[in-house]
C-alpha positions as CSV (number, residue, x, y, z in Angstrom):
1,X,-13.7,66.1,94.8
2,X,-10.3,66.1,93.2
3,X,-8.1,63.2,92.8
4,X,-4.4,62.0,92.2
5,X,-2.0,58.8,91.7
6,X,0.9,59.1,93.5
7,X,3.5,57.3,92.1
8,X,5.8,55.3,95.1
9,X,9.2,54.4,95.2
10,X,9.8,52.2,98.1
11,X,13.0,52.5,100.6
12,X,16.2,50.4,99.5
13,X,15.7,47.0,101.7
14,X,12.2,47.3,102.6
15,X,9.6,45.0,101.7
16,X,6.6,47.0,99.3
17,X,4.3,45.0,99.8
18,X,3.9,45.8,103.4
19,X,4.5,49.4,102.4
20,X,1.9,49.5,100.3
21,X,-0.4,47.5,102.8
22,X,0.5,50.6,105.4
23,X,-0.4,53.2,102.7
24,X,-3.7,51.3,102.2
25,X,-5.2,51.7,105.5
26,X,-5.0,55.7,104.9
27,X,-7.8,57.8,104.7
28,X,-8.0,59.7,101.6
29,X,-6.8,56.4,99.8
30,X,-8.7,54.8,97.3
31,X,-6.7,52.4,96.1
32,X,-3.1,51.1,96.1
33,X,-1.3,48.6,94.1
34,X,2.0,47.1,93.1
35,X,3.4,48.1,89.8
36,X,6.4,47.2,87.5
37,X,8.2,50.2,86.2
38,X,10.7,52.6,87.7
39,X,8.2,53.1,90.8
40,X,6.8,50.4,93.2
41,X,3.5,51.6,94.3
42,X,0.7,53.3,92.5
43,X,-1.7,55.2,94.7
44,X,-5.1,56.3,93.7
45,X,-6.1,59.4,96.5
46,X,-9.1,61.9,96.6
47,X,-9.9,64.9,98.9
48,X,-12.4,67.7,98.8
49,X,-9.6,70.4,98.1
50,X,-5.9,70.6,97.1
51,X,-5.1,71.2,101.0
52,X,-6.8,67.9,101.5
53,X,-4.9,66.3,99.2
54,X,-1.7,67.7,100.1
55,X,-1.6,66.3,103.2
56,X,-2.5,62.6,102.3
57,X,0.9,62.9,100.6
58,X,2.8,64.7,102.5
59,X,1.4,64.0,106.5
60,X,0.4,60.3,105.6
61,X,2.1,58.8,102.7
62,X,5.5,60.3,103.1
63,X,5.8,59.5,106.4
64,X,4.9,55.3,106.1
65,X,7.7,53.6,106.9
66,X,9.5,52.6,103.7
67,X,8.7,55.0,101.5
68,X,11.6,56.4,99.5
69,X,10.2,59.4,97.3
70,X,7.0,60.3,95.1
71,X,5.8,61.8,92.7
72,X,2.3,63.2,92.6
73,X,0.1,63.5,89.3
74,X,-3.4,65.6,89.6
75,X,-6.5,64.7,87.5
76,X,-7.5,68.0,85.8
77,X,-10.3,66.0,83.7
């Protein structure tokens, strides 16, 4: 398995914590929680492959409603 945080900024206006509720219910997510900082949301994924990965972020993350941008950060140990 191979695993990342994704680090969440959420959409001018838009409340996080229902944006981070949203990204919750997505499969490949292990976790997600509110954070202070320049970002919102930090998410905890995992997927068999990069592929796998890849499209947690980019089919299901990117596209919840309120999400603004992220930036993605793969464990290598």
């Amino acid at each position: 398995m191979i695993m990342a945080y994704v680090l969440v900024e959420g959409a001018a206006g838009k409340n996080v914590k229902n944006v981070r509720d949203q990204i919750r219910n997505t499969k490949g997510v292990v976790s997600a929680e509110l954070v202070t900082g320049p970002y919102d949301i930090i998410v905890q994924i995992q997927g068999k492959d990069m592929g796998e990965l890849t499209k947690v972020v980019t089919d299901k993350i990117l596209s919840t409603k309120g999400v603004g941008k992220t930036i993605t950060l793969v464990v290598i140990s």
